[in-house]
GUNUKOL-983298 format. One record per residue: residue number from 0; residue in one letter; x, y, z negated of N, C-alpha, C in turn. Coordinates in nm, 2 decimals, m for minus. Last residue first. Layout:
N
[atom NUM; "A"; [X; Y; Z]; [X; Y; Z]; [X; Y; Z]]
...
This chain:
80
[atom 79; "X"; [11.79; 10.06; m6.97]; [11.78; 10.06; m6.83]; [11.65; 10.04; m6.77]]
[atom 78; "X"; [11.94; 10.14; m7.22]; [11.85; 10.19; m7.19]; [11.81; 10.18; m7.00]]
[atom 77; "X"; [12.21; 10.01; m7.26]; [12.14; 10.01; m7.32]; [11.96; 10.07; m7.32]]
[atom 76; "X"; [12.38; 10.22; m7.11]; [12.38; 10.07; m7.08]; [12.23; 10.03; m7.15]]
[atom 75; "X"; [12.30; 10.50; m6.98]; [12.34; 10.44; m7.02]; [12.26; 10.33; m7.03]]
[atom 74; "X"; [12.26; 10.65; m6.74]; [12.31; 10.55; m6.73]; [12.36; 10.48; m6.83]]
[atom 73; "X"; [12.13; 10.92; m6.72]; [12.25; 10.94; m6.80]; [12.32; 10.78; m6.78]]
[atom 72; "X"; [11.88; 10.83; m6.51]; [12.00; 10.92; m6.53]; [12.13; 10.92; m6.60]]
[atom 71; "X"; [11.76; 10.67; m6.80]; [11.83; 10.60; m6.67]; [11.91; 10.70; m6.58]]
[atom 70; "X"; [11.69; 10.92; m6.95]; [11.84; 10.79; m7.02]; [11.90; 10.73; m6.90]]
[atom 69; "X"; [11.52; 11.05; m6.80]; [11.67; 11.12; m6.85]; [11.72; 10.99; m6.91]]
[atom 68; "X"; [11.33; 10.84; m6.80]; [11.44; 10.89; m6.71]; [11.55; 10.95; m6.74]]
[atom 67; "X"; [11.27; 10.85; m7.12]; [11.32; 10.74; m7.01]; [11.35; 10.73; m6.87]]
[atom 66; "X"; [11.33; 11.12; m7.25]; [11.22; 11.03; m7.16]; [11.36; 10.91; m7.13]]
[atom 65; "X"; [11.53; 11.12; m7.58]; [11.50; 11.17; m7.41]; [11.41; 11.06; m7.38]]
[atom 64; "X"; [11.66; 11.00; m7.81]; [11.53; 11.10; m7.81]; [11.45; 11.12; m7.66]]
[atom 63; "X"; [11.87; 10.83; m7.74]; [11.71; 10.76; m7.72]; [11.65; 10.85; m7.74]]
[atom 62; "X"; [12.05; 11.05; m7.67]; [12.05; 10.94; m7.54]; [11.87; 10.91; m7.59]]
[atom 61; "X"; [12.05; 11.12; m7.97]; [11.99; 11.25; m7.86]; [11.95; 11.17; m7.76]]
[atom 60; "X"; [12.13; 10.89; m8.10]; [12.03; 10.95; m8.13]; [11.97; 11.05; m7.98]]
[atom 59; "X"; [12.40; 10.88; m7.97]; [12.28; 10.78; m7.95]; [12.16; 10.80; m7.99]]
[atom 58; "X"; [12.55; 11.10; m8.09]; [12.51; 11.06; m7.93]; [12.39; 10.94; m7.88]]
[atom 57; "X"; [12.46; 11.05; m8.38]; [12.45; 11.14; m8.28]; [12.42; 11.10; m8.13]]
[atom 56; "X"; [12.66; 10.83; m8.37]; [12.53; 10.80; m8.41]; [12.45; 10.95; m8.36]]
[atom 55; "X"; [12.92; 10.94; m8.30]; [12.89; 10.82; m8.19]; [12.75; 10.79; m8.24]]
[atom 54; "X"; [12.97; 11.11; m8.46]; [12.94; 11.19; m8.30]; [12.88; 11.03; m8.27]]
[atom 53; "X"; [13.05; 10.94; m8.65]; [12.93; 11.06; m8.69]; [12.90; 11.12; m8.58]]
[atom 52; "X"; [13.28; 10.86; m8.60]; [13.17; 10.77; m8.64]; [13.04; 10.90; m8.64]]
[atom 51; "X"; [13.44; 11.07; m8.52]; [13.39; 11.00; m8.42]; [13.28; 10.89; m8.44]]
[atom 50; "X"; [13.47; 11.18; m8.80]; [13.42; 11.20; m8.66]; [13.36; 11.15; m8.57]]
[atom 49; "X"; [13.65; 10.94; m8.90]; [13.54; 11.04; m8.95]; [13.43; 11.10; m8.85]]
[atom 48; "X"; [13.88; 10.99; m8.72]; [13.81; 10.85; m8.75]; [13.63; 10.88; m8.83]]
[atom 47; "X"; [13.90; 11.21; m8.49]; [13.95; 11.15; m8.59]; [13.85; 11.06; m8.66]]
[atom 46; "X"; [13.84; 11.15; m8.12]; [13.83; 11.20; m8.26]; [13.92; 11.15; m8.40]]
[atom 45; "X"; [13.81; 11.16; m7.79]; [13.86; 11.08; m7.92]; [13.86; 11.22; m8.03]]
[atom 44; "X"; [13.52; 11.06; m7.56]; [13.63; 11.12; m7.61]; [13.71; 11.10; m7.71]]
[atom 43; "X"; [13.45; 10.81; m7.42]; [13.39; 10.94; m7.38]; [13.48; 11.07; m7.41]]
[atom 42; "X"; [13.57; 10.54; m7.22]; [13.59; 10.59; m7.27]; [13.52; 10.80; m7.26]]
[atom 41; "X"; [13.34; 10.25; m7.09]; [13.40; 10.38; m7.06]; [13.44; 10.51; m7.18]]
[atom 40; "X"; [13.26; 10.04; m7.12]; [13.37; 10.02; m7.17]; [13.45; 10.21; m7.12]]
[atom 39; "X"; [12.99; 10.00; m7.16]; [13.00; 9.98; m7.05]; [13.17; 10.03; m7.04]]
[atom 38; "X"; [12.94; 10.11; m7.40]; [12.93; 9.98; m7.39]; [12.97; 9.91; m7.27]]
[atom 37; "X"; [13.18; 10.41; m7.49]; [13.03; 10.35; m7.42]; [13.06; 10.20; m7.44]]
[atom 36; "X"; [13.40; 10.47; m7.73]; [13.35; 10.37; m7.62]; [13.25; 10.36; m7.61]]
[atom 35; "X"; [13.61; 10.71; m7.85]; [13.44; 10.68; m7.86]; [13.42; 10.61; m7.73]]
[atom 34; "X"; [13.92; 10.65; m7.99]; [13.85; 10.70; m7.87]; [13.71; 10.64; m7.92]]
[atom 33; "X"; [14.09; 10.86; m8.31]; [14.04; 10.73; m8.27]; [13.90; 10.79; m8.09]]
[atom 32; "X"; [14.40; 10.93; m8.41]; [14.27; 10.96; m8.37]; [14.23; 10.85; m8.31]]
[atom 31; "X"; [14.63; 10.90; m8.52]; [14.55; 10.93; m8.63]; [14.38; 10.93; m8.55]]
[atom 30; "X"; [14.79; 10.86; m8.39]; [14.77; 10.73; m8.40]; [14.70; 10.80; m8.51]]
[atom 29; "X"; [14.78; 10.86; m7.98]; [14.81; 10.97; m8.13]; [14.76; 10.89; m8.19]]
[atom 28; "X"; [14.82; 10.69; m7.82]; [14.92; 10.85; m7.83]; [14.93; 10.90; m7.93]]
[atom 27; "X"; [14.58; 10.55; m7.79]; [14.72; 10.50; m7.77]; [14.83; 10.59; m7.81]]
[atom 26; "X"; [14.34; 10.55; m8.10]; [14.42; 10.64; m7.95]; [14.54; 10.56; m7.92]]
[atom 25; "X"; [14.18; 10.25; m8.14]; [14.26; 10.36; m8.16]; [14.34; 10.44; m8.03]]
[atom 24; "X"; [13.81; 10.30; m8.09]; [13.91; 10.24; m8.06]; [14.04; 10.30; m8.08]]
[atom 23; "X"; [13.46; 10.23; m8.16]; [13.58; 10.32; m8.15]; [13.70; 10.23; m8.13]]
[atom 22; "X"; [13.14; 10.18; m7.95]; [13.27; 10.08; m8.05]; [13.38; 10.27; m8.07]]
[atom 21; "X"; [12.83; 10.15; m7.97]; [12.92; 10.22; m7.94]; [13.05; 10.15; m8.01]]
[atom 20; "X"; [12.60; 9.98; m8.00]; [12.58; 10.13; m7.93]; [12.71; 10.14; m7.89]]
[atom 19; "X"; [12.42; 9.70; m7.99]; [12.52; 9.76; m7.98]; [12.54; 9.85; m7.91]]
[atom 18; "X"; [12.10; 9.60; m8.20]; [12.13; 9.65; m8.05]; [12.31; 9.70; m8.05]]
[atom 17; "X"; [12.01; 9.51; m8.40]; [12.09; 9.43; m8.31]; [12.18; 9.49; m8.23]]
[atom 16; "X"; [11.99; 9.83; m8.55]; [11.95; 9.71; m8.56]; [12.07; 9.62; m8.53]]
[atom 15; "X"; [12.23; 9.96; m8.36]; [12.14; 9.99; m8.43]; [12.03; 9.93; m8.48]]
[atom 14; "X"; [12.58; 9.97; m8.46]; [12.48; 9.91; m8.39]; [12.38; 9.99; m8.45]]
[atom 13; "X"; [12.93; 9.97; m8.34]; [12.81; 10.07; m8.43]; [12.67; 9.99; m8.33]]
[atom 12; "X"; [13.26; 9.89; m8.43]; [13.15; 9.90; m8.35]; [12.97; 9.94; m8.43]]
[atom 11; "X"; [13.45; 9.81; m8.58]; [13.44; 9.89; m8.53]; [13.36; 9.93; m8.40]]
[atom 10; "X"; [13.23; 9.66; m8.87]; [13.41; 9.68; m8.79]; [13.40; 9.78; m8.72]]
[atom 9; "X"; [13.00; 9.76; m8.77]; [13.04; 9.62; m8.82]; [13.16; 9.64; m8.76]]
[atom 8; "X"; [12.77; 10.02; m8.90]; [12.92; 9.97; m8.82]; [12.94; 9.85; m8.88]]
[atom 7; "X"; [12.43; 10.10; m8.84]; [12.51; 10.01; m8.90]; [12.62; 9.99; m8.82]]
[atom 6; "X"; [12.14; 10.35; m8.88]; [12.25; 10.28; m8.78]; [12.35; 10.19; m8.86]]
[atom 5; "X"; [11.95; 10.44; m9.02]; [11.97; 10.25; m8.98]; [12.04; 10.22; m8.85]]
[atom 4; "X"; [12.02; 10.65; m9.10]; [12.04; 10.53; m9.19]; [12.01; 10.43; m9.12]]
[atom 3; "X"; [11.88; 10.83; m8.86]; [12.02; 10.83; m8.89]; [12.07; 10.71; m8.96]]
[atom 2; "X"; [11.63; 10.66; m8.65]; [11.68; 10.75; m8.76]; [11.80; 10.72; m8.80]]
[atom 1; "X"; [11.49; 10.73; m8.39]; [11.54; 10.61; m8.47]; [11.64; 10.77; m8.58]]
[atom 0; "X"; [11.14; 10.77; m8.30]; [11.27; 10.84; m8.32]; [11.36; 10.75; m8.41]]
């Protein structure tokens, strides 16, 4: 199970170890909120900056808790 503390942002991108989970990005419209980038450059949702750092270590937590079908299902990048 990977654990909450050893996720790490470098700028604006979130790793876990090496590995690269997730970037944020600023909203084009609203300039307080920021979007949550898959690796595969697909926008998931946007948040405010706080937020979205704390949903994007979440979401990668629950993605690796799952078998390894359910990840290849979900498609993400990082688990193929």
């Amino acid at each position: 199970m990977r654990e909450y503390t050893e996720y790490k942002w470098k700028k604006d991108r979130l790793y876990y170890g090496n590995e690269f989970c997730y970037e944020i990005l600023p909203h084009e419209e609203y300039p307080e909120m920021w979007w949550l980038v898959k690796p595969n450059g697909e926008k998931i949702d946007f948040f405010n900056i706080q937020r979205v750092k704390d949903n994007a270590r979440k979401l990668d937590q629950s993605i690796f808790n799952r078998s390894a079908e359910e990840r290849r299902h979900l498609g993400r990048c990082a688990f193929k």
